[in-house]
C-alpha positions as CSV (number, residue, x, y, z in Angstrom):
1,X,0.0,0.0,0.0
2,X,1.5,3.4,-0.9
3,X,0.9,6.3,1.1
4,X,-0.7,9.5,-0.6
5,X,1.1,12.9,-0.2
6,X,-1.2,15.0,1.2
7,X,-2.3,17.8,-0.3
8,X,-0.8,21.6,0.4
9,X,-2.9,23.4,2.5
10,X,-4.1,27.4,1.4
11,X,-2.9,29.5,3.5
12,X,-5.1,32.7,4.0
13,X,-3.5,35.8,3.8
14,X,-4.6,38.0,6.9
15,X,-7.3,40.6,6.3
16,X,-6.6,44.3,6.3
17,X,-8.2,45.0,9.8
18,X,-10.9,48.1,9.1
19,X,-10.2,51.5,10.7
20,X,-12.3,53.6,12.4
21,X,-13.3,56.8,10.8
22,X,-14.3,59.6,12.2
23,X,-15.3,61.9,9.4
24,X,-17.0,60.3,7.1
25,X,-15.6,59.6,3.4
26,X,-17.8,58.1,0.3
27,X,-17.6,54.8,0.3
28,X,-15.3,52.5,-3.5
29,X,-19.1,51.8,-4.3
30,X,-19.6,55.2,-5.3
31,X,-17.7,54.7,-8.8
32,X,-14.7,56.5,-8.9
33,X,-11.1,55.5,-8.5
34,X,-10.1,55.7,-5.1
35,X,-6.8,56.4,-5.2
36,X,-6.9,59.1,-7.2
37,X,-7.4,62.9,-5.9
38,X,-11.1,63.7,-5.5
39,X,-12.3,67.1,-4.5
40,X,-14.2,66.0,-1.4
41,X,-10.6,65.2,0.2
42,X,-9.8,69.0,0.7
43,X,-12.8,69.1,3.6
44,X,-11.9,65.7,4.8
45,X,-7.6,66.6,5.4
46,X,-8.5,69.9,6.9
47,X,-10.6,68.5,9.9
48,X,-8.2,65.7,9.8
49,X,-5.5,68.3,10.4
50,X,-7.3,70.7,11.8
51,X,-9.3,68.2,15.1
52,X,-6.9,65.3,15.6
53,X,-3.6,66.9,14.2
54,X,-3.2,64.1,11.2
55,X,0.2,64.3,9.8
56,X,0.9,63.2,6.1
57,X,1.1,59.5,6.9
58,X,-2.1,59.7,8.8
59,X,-3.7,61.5,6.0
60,X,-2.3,58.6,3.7
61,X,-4.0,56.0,6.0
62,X,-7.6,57.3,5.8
63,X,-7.2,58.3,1.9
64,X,-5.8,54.7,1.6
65,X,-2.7,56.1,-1.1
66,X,0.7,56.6,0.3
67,X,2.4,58.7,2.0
68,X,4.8,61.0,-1.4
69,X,1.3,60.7,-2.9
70,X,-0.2,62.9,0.2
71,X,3.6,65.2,-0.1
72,X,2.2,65.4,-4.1
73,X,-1.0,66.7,-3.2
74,X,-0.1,69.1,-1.4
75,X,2.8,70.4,-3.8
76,X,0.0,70.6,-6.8
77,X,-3.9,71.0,-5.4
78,X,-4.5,74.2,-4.1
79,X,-7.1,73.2,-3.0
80,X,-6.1,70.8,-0.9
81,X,-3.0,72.7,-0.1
82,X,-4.9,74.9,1.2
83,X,-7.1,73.3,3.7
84,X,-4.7,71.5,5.1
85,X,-2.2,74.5,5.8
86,X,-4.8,76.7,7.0
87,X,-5.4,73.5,9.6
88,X,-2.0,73.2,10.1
89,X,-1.8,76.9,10.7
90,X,-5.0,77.4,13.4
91,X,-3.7,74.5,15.4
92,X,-0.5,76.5,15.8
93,X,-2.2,78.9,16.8
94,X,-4.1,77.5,19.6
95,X,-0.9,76.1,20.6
96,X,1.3,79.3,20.7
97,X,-1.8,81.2,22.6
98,X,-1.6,78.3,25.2
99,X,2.1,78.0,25.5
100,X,2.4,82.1,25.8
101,X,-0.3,81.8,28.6
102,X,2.0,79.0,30.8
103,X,4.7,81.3,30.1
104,X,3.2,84.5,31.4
105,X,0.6,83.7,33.4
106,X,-3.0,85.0,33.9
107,X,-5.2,85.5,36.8
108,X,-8.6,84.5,37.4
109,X,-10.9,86.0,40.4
110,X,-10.6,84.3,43.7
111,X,-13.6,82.2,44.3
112,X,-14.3,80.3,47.9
């Protein structure tokens, strides 16, 4: 009696685990290629920026593209260029105010 090789088992890649979103972005149904610049992502990157202080490589997680194509949108979309700088900019400017205040100090009115 000869024994049978057995047969190589499939081995299942493992699944891209989903990510939370917090804004929410049009779903790959919708049509259009996903990886390419849509409009919509100027509004999306600048509360990105703007609420949760996304960097480029965040950015490139949620739009799913990497991280020189995030570096390229900003260099030729105004648009988007310009969301996310003006995030980038009110955030350091919230941060300045704060860190000027801890510097200097400020007083508030005694209350018992």
């Amino acid at each position: 009696m000869t024994r049978a090789t057995p047969k190589p088992r499939k081995i299942k890649r493992a699944e891209k685990p989903k990510m939370t979103r917090a804004i929410a972005i049009p779903s790959k149904k919708s049509g259009k290629v996903y990886g390419s610049y849509q409009p919509w992502m100027n509004h999306v990157a600048g509360e990105m920026v703007g609420k949760f202080g996304a960097r480029s490589c965040d950015l490139a997680t949620v739009f799913e593209v990497g991280e020189t194509t995030i570096d390229h949108w900003i260099k030729n979309r105004p648009g988007f260029a310009n969301a996310v700088h003006k995030a980038r900019l009110k955030s350091m400017t919230k941060v300045a105010q704060a860190m000027y205040q801890l510097a200097v100090g400020y007083s508030h009115p005694d209350i018992h």
